[in-house]
Biotite code that builds the C-alpha atoms (Angstrom):
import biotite.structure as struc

atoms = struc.array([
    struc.Atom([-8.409, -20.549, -19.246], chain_id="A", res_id=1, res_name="UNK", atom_name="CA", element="C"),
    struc.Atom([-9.490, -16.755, -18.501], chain_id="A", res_id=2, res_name="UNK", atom_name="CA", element="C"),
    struc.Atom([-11.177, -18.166, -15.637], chain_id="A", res_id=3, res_name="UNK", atom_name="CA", element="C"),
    struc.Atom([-8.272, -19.755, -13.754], chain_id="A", res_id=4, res_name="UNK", atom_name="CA", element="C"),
    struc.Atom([-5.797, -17.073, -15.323], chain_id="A", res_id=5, res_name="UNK", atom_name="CA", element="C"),
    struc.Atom([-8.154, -14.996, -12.822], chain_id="A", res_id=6, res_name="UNK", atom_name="CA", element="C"),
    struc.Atom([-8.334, -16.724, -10.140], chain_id="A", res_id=7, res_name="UNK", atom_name="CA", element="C"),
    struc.Atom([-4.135, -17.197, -10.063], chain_id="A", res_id=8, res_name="UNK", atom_name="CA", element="C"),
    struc.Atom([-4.065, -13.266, -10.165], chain_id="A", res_id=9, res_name="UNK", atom_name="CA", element="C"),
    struc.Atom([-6.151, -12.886, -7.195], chain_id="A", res_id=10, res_name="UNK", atom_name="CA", element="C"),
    struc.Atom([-4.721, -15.768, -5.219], chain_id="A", res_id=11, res_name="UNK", atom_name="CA", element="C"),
    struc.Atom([-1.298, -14.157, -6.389], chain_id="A", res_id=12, res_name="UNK", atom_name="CA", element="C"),
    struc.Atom([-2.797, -10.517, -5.259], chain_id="A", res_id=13, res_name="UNK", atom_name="CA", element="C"),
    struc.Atom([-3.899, -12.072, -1.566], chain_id="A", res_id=14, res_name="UNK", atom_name="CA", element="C"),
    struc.Atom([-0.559, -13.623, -0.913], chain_id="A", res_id=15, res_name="UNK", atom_name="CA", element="C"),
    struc.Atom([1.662, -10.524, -1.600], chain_id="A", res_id=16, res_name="UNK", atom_name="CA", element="C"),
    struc.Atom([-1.013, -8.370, 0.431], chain_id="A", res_id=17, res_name="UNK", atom_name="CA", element="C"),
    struc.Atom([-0.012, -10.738, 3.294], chain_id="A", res_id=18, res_name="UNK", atom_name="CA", element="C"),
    struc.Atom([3.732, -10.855, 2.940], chain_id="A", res_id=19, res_name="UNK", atom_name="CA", element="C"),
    struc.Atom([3.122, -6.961, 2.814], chain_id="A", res_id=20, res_name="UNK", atom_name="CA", element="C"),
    struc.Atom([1.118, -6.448, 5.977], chain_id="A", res_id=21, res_name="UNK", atom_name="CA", element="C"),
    struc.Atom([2.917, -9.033, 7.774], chain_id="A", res_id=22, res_name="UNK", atom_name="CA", element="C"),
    struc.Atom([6.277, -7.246, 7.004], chain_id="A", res_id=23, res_name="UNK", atom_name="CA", element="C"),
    struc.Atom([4.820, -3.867, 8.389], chain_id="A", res_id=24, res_name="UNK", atom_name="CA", element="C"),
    struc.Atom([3.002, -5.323, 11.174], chain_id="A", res_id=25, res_name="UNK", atom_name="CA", element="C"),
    struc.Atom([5.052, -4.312, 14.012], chain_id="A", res_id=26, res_name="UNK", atom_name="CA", element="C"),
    struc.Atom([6.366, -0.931, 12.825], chain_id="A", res_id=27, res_name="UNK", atom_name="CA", element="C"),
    struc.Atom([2.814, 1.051, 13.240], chain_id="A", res_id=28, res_name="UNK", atom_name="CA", element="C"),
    struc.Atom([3.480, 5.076, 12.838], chain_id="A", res_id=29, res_name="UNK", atom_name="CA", element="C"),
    struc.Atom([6.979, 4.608, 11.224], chain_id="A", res_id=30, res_name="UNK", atom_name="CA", element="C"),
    struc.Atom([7.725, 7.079, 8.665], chain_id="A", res_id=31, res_name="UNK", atom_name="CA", element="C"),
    struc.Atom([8.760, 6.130, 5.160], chain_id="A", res_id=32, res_name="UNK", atom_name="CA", element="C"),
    struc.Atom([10.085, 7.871, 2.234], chain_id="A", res_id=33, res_name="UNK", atom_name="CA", element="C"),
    struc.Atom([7.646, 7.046, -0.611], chain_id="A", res_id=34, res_name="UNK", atom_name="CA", element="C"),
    struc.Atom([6.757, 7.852, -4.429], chain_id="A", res_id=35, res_name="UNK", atom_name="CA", element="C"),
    struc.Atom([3.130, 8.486, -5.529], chain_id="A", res_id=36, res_name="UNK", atom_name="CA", element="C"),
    struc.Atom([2.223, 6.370, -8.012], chain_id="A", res_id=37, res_name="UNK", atom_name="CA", element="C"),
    struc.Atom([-1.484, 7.030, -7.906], chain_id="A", res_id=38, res_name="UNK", atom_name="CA", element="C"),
    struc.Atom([-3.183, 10.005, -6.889], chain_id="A", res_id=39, res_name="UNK", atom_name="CA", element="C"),
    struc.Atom([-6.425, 10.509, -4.936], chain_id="A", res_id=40, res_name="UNK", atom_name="CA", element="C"),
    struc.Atom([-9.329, 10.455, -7.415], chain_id="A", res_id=41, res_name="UNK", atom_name="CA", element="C"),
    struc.Atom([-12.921, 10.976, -5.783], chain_id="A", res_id=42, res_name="UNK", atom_name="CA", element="C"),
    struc.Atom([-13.313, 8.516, -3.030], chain_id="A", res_id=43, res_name="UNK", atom_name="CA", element="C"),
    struc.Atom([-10.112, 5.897, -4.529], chain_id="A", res_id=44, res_name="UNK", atom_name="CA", element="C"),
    struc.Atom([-7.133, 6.596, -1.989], chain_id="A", res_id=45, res_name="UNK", atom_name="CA", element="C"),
    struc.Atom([-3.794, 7.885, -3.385], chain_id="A", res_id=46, res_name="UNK", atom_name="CA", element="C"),
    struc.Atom([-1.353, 4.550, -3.581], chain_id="A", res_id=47, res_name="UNK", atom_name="CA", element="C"),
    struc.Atom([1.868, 4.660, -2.788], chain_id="A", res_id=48, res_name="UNK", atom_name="CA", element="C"),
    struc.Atom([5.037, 2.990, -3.620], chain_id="A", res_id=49, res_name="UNK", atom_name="CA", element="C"),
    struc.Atom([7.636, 2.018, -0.469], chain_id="A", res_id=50, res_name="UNK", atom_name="CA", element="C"),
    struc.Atom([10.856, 0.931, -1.674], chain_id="A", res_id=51, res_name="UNK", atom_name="CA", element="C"),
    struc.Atom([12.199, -0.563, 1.444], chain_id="A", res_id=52, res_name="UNK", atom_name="CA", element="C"),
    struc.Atom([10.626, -2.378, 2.355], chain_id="A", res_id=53, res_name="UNK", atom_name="CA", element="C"),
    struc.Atom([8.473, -2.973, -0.834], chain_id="A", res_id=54, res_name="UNK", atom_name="CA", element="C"),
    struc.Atom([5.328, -2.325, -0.357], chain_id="A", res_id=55, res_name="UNK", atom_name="CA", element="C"),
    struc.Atom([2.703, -0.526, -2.398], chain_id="A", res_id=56, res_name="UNK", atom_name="CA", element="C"),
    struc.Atom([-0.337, 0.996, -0.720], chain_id="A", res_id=57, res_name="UNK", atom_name="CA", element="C"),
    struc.Atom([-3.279, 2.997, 0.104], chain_id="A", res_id=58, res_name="UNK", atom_name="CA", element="C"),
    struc.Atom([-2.722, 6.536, 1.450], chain_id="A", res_id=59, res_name="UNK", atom_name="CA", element="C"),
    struc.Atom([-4.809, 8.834, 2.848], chain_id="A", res_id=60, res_name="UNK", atom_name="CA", element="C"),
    struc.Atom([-4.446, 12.549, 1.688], chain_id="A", res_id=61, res_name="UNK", atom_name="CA", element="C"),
    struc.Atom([-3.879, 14.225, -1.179], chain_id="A", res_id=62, res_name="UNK", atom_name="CA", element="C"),
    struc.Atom([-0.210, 14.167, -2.458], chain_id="A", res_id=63, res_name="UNK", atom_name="CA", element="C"),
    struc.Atom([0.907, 14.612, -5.973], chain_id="A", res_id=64, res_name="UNK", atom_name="CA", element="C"),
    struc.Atom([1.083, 12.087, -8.218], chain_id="A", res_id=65, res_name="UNK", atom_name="CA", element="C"),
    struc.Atom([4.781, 11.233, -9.104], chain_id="A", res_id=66, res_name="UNK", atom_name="CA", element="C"),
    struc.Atom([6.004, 12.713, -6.164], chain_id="A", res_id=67, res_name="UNK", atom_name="CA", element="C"),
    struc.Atom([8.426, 11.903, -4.056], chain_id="A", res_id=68, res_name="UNK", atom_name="CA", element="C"),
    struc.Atom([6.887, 12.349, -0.230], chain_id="A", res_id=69, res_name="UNK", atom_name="CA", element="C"),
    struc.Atom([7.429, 10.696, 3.351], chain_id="A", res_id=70, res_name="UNK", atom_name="CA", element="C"),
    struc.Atom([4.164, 8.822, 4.707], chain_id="A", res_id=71, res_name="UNK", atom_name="CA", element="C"),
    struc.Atom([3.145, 7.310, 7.909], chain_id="A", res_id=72, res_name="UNK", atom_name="CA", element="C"),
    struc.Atom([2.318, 3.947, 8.509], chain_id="A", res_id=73, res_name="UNK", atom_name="CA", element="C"),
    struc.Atom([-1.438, 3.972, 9.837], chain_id="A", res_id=74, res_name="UNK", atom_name="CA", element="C"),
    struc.Atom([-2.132, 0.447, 9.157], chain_id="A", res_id=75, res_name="UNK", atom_name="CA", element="C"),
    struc.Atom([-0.754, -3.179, 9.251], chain_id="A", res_id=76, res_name="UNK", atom_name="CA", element="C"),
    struc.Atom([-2.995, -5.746, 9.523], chain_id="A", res_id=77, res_name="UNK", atom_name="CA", element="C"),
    struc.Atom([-1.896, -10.108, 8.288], chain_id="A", res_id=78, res_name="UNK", atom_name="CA", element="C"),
    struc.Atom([-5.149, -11.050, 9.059], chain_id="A", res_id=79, res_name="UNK", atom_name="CA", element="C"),
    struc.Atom([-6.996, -8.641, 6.346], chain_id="A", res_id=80, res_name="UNK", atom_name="CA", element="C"),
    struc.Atom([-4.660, -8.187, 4.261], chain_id="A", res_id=81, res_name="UNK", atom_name="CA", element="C"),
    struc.Atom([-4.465, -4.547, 4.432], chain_id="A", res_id=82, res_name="UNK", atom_name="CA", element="C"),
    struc.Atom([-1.777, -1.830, 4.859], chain_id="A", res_id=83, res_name="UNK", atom_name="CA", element="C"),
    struc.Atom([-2.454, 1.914, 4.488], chain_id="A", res_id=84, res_name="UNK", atom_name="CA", element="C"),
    struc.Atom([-0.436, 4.807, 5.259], chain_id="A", res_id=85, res_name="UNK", atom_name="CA", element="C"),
    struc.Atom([-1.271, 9.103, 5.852], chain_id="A", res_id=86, res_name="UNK", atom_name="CA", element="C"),
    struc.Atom([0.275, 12.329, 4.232], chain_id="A", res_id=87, res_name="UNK", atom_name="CA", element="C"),
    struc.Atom([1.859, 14.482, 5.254], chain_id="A", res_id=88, res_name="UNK", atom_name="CA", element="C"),
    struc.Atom([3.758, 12.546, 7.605], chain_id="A", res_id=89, res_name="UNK", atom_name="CA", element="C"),
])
């Protein structure tokens, strides 16, 4: 049961990473008002929360944790999966 309880997450984890990059995919450099919900820690990104659309992400820089900051959109990419976005704007 752990097993496929795993699996679902991932397969759950994939599919919203899509939806996610394929939602951003054509808006490349757009500037969003964010919230920090992780912080930079070594070599782990920040990660950042988007509210509109929502989208949680990577970001590079260093801004507070808890804060509320605008990012950039660096990245948008369906076919890996992957979004990431810069601070300071």
């Amino acid at each position: 049961m752990k097993r496929s309880d795993s699996i679902a997450g991932k397969v759950e984890r994939a599919c919203i990473d899509l939806t996610e990059a394929t939602l951003l995919a054509e808006r490349g450099g757009t500037v969003f008002d964010a919230v920090v919900v992780r912080e930079a820690n070594g070599s782990r990104p920040a990660e950042v929360f988007v509210a509109d659309p929502p989208v949680v992400g990577p970001c590079l820089g260093a801004p507070p944790e808890g804060s509320k900051v605008r990012v950039r959109l660096i990245a948008a990419d369906p076919t890996t999966r992957k979004v990431g976005f810069t601070f300071p704007a």
